[in-house]
N, C-alpha and C positions, 0 to 999 in steps of 0.2 A: 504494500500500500504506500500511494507517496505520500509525502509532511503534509504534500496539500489537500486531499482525501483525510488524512488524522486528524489535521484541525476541523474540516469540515464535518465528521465525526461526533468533534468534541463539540462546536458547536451545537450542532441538533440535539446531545444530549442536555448540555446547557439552555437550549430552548425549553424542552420537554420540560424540564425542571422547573423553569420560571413559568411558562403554563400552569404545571400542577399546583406551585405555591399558589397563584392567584387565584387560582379556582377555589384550594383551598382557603382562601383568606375572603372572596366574596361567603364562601358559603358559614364560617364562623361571621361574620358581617352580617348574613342577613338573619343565622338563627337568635342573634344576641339582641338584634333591635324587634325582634318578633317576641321575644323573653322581656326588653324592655316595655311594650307595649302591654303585656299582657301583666306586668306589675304594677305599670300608674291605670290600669284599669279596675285590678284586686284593692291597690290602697285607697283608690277614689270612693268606691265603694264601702268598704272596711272602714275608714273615716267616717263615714253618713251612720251606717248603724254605731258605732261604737259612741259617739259623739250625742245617741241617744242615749244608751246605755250606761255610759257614764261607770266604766267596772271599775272595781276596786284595784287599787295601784299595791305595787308590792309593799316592804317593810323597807322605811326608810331610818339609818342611821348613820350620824357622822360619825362619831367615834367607835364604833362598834358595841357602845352600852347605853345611849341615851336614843329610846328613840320614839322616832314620830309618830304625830297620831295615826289613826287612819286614814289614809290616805285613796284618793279618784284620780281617775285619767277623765279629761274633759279640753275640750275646744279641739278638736284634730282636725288638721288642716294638713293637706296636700301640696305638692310645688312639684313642678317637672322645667328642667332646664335642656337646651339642646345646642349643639354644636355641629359645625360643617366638618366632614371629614370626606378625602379623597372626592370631595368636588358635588358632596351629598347631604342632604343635612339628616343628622342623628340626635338622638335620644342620648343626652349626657350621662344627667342623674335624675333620677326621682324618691325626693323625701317627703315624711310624713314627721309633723311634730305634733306635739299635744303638752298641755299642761297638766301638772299634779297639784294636787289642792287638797285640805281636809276636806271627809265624807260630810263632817258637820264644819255649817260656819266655815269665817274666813280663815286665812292665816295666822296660826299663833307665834308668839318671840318664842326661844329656846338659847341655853345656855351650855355650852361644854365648856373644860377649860382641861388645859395639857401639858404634860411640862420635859416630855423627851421629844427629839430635835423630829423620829420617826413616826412619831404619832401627832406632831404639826403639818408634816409634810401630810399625813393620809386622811388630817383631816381638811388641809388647803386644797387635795387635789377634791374633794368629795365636793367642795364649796364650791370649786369653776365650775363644774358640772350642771349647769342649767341655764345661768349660772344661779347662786342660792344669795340672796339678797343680805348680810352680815355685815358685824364692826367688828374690828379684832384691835385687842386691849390688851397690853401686856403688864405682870404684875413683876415686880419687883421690891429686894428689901431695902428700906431707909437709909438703912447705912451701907452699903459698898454698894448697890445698882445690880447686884444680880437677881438674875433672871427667875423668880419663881415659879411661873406657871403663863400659858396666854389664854386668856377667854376670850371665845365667838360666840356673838350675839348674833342671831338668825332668825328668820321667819320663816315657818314650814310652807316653805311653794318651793318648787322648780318645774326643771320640763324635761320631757322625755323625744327620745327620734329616731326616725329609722330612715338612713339613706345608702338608696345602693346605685353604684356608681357602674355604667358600663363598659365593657374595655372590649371591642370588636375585634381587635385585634385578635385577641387567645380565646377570643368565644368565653369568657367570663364575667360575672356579676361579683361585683366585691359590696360586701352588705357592711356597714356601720350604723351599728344598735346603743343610743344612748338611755342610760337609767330604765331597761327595762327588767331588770330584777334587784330594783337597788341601789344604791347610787356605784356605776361601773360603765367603762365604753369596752362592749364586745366586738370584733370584727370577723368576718369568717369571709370565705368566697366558695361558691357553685358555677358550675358549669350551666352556661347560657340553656342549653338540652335539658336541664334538668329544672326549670323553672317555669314550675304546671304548677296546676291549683293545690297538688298535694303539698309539696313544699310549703307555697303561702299558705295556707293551713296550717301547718307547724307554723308557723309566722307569727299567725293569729291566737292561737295559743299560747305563746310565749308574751306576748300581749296583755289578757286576760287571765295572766297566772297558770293556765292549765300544764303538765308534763307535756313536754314539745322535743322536735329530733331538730330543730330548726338550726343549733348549736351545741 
């Protein structure tokens, strides 16, 4: 065979290649916006009931021993963002947020107060998380200035969310779940294929408190 038959060779196989990528890259492209469609259509809906229903929110605590009342999920609202890609316009992300509130009455104050460096830290990350409405006050003694303890002064609200961002590329949905078992941001990702009603279903359930395979 001559060099110039080998390269022409190598080329066709180098086509074939780039063919099969693209095919494969529209066909994760179009299962992923077909996945995105059919989750701002679950959460649109899942909003509307829930937002009647008004279900009981998990157990909320900042320090892990003072904690909140009882606690609802109430006002759920939907968002969907989209962006152009390869000259097409796509489904970004779509979130769902909601407020937590006492089951009775409004907002009440709450008080923790902490005095090692890693239980300030777990209770500041717990406070951005909504974010939670607080003063933090640090106590100190008279004479030298050290540091005895900090108190957060709080009101029991924050919010909860669920936003899953799509990536067309690898045919993947990457889900970020805020405060839905407590104050915590879960992440997980699914394959665009696998996002049927069963899935959202566990969704829904991890939602509503019920045992869920969602994460």
């Amino acid at each position: 065979m001559s060099f110039l038959n080998q390269l022409k060779s190598q080329a066709k196989a180098l086509q074939s290649e780039r063919v099969s990528e693209q095919q494969g890259l529209e066909e994760r492209t179009a299962a992923t916006e077909q996945a995105g469609k059919l989750v701002l259509f679950y959460l649109q809906d899942l909003a509307r009931q829930l937002s009647v229903i008004q279900p009981a929110g998990p157990q909320f605590t900042l320090d892990g021993r003072t904690p909140w009342p009882a606690m609802k999920l109430v006002d759920f609202r939907v968002d969907a963002r989209r962006k152009m890609l390869r000259n097409r316009e796509v489904i970004d992300y779509i979130a769902m947020g909601w407020q937590v509130v006492p089951q009775i009455g409004g907002a009440v104050s709450g008080l923790v107060a902490v005095n090692f460096p890693t239980e300030m830290r777990r209770v500041e990350d717990r406070l951005a998380m909504g974010p939670v409405k607080h003063e933090r006050r640090e106590i100190r003694k008279p004479d030298n200035s050290a540091l005895l303890e900090v108190r957060y002064e709080y009101l029991t609200q924050t919010r909860g969310s669920v936003v899953a961002t799509l990536d067309h590329d690898h045919g993947m949905v990457h889900w970020r779940l805020l405060n839905t078992a407590g104050f915590e941001i879960v992440q997980t990702t699914w394959p665009s294929t696998r996002i049927q009603q069963p899935l959202m279903d566990e969704l829904a359930k991890r939602l509503v408190g019920q045992p869920n395979n969602f994460v």
